[in-house]
Each structure stands twice: as structure tokens, then as C-alpha cells.
OpenMM code with the backbone's topology and positions (N, CA, C; nanometers):
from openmm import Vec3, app, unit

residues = "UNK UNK UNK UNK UNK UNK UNK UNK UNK UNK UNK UNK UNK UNK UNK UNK UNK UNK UNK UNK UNK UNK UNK UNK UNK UNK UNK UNK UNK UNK UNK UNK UNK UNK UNK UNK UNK UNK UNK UNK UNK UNK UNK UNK UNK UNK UNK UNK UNK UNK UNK UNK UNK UNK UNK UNK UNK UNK UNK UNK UNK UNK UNK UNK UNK UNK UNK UNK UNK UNK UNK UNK UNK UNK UNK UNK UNK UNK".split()
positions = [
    Vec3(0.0815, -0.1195, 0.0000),
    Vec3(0.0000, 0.0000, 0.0000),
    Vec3(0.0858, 0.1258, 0.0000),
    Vec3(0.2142, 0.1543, 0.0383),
    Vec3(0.3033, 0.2397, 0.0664),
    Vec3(0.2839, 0.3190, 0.2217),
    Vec3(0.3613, 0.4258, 0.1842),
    Vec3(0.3373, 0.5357, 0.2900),
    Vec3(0.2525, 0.6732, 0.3072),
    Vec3(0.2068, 0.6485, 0.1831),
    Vec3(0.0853, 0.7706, 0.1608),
    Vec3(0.0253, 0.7447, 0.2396),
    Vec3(0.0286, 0.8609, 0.3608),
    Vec3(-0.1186, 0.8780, 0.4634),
    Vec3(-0.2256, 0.8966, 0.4082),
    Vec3(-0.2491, 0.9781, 0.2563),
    Vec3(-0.3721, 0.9726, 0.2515),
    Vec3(-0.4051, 0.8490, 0.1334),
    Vec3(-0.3296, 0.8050, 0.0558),
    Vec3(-0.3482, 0.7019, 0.0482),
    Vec3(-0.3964, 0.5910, 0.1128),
    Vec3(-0.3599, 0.5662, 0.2717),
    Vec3(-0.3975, 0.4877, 0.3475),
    Vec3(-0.5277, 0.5025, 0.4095),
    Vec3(-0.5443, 0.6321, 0.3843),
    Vec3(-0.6672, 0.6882, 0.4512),
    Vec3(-0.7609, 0.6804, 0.3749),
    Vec3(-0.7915, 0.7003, 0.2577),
    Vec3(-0.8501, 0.6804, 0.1934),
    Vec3(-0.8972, 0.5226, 0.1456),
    Vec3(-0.8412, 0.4616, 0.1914),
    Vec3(-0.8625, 0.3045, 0.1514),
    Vec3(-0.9190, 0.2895, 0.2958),
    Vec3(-0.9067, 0.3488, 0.3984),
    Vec3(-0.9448, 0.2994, 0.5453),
    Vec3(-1.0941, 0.3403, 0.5455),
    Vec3(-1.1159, 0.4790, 0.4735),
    Vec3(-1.2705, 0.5556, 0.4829),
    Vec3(-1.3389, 0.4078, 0.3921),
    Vec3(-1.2923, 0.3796, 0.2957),
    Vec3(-1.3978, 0.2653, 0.2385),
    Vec3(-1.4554, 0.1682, 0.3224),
    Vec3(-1.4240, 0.1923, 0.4256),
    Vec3(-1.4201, 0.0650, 0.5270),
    Vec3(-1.5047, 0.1193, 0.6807),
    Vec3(-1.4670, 0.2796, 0.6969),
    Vec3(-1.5152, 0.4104, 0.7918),
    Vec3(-1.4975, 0.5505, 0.7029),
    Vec3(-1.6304, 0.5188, 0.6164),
    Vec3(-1.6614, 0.6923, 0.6127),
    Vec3(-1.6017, 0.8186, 0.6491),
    Vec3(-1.5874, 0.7808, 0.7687),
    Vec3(-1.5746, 0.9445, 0.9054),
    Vec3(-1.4578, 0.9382, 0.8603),
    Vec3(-1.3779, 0.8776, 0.8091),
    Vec3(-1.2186, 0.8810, 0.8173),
    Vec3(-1.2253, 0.9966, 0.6572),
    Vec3(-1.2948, 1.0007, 0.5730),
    Vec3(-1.2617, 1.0457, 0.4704),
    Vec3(-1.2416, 1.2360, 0.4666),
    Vec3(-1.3141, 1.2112, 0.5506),
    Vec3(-1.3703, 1.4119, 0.6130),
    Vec3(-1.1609, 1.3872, 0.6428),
    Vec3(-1.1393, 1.3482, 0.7373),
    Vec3(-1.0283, 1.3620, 0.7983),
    Vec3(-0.8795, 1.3578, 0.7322),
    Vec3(-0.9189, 1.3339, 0.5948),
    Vec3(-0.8236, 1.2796, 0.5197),
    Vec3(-0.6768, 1.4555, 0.4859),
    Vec3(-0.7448, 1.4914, 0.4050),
    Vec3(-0.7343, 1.6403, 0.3798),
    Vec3(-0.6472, 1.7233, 0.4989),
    Vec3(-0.6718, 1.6976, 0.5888),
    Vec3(-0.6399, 1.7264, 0.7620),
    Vec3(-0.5100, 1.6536, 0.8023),
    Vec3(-0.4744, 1.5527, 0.7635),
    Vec3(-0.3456, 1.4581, 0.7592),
    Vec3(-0.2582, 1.4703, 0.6540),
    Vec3(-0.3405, 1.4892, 0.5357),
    Vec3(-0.2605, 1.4782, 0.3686),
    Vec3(-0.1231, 1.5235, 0.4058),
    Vec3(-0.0875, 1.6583, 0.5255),
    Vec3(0.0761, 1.7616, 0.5179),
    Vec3(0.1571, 1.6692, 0.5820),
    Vec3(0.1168, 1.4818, 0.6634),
    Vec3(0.2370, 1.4054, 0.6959),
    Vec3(0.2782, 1.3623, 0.5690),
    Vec3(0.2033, 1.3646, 0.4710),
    Vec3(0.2736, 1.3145, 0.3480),
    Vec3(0.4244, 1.3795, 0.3061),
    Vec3(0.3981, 1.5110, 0.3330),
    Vec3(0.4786, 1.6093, 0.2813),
    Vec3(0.6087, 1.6056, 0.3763),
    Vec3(0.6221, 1.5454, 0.5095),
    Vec3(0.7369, 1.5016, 0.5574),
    Vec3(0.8034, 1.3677, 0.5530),
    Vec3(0.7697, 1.3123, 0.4337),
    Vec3(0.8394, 1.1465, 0.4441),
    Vec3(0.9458, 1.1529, 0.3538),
    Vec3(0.9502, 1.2632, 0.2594),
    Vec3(1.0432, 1.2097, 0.1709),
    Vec3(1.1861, 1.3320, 0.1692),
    Vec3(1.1399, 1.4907, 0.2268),
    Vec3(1.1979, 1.6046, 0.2355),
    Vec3(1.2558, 1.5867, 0.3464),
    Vec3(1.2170, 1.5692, 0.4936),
    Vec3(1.2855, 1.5534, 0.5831),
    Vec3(1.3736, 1.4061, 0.6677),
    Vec3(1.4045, 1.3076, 0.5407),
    Vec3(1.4436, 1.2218, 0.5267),
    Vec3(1.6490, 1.2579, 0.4605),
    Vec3(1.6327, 1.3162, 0.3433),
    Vec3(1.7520, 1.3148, 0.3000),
    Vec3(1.7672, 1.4213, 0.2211),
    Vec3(1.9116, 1.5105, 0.2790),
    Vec3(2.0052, 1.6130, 0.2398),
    Vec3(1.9269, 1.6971, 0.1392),
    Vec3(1.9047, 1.6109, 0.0316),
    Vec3(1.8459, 1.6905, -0.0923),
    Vec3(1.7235, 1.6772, -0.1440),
    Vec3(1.6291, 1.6705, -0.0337),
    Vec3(1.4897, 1.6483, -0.0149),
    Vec3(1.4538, 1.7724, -0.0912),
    Vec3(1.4969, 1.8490, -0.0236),
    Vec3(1.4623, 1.9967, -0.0185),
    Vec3(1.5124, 2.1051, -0.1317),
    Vec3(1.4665, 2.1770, -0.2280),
    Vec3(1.5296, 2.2784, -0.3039),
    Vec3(1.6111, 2.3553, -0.2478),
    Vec3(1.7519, 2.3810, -0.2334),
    Vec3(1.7705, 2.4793, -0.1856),
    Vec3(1.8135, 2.5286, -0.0706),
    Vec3(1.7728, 2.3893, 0.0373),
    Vec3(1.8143, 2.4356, 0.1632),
    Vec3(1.8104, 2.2497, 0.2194),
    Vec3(1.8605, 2.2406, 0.3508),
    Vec3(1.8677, 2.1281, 0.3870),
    Vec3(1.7186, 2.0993, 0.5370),
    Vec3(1.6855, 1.9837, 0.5586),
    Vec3(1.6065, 1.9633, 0.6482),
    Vec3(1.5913, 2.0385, 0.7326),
    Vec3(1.7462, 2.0243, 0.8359),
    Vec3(1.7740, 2.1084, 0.9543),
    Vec3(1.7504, 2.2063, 0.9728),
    Vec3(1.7310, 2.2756, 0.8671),
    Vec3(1.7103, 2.4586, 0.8692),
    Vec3(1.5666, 2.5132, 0.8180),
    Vec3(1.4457, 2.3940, 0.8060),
    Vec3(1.3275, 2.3958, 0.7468),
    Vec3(1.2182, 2.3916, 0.8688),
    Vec3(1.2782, 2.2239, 0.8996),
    Vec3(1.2076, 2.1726, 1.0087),
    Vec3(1.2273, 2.1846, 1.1166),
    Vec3(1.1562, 2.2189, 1.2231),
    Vec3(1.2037, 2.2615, 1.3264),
    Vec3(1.1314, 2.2207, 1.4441),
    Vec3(1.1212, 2.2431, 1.5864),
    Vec3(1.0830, 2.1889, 1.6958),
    Vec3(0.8923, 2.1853, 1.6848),
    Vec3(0.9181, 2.3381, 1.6272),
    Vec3(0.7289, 2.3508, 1.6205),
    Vec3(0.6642, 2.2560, 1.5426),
    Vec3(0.7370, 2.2832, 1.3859),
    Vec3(0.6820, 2.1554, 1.3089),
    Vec3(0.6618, 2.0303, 1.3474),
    Vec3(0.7595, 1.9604, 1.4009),
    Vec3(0.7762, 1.7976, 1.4326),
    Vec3(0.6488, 1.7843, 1.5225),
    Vec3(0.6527, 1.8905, 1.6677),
    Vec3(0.5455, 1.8597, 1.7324),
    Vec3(0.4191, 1.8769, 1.6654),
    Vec3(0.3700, 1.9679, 1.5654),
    Vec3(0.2557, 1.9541, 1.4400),
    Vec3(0.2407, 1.8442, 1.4115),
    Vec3(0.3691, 1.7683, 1.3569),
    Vec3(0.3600, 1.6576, 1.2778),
    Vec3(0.3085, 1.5306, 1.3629),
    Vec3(0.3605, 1.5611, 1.4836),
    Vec3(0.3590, 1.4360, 1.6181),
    Vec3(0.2064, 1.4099, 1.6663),
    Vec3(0.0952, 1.5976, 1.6317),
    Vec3(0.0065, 1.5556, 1.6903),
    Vec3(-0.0758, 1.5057, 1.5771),
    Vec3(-0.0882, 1.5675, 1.4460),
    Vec3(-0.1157, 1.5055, 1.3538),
    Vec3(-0.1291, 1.3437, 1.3707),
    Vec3(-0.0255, 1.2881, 1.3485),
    Vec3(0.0144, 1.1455, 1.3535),
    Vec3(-0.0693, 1.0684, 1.4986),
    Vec3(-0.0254, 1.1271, 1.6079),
    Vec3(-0.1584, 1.0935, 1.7035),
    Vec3(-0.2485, 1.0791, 1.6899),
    Vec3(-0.3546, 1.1820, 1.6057),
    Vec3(-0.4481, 1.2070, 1.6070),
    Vec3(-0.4956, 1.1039, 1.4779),
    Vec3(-0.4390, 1.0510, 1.4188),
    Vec3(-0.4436, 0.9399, 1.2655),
    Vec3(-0.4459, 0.7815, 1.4141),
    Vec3(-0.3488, 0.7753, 1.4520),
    Vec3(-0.3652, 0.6469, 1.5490),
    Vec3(-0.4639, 0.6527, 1.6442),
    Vec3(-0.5219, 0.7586, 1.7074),
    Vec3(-0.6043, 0.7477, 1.7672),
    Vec3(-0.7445, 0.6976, 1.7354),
    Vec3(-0.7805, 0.7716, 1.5948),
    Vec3(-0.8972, 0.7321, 1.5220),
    Vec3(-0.9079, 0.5925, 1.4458),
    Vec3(-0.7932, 0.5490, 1.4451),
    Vec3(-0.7753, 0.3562, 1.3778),
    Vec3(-0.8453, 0.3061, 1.5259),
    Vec3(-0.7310, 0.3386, 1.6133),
    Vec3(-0.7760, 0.2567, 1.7514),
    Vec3(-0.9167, 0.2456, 1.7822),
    Vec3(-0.9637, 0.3833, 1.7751),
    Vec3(-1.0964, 0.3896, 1.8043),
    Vec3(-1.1715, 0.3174, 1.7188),
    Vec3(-1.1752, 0.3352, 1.6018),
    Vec3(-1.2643, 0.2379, 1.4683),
    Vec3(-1.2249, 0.0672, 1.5101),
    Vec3(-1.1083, 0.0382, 1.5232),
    Vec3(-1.1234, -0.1098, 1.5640),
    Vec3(-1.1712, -0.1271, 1.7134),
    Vec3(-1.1606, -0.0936, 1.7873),
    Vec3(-1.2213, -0.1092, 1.8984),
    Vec3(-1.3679, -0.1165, 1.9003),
    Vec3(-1.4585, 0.0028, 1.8506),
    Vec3(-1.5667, -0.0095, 1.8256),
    Vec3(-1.6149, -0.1105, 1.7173),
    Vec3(-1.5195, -0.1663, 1.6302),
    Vec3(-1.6080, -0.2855, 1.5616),
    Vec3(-1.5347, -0.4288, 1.6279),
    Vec3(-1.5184, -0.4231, 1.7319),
    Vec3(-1.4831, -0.5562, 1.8418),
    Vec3(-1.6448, -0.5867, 1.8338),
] * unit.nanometer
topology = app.Topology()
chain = topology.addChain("A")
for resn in residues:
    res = topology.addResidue(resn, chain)
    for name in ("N", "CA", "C"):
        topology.addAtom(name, app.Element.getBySymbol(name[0]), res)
């Protein structure tokens, strides 16, 4: 399936609806898998000097907030 969050997300809404609203809202972890990975991700400038403490924690709650709503969807179809 890869690493597209919304890729993943979008195959998950076929399955939970509610997830699809949410998709759009996650799509910007996409935008850190491949730029803040390696040297020349980036036009112009390098990771270190892009990404920074604020972002990551963005990115951290983002990403929470994607695991939280799986957990919850499988739990409720126990």
C-alpha cells in the first residue's frame, strides 16, 4: 500500500466513512516522508534549517491524532 497517509486513509474511509472528512487534515504528513528524510529532499536548503521543533510537534500531533482514530474504529467494531 506504501506510505501515503492519505493514500492509506482513503482506503481505510472505504471501510469508515468518518475517516474520509479527515483525510485532507493529515494529507501535510505526506509532505514530511520524503523532504525531511535526505540532504536533498529539499530545493535549496537542507532539512535542519526547514524543520524545526514547532513543526515535528505539528507533525507528532497530527500522527496521534491518525492512530487514535484507527484505535478507536477497531475497537468499536470488536
Amino acid at each position: 500500500m506504501g506510505h501515503s497517509v492519505v493514500r492509506l486513509c482513503r482506503e481505510a474511509a472505504q471501510h469508515e466513512p468518518s475517516l474520509q472528512e479527515r483525510c485532507a487534515h493529515w494529507a501535510v504528513l505526506d509532505t514530511y516522508y520524503i523532504p525531511t528524510r535526505y540532504p536533498n529532499g529539499l530545493p535549496d536548503d537542507i532539512p535542519a534549517r526547514v524543520y524545526d521543533e514547532t513543526t515535528a510537534q505539528s507533525a507528532l500531533r497530527l500522527a496521534e491524532e491518525v492512530v487514535t482514530a484507527i484505535k478507536t474504529f477497531f475497537s468499536e467494531a470488536e
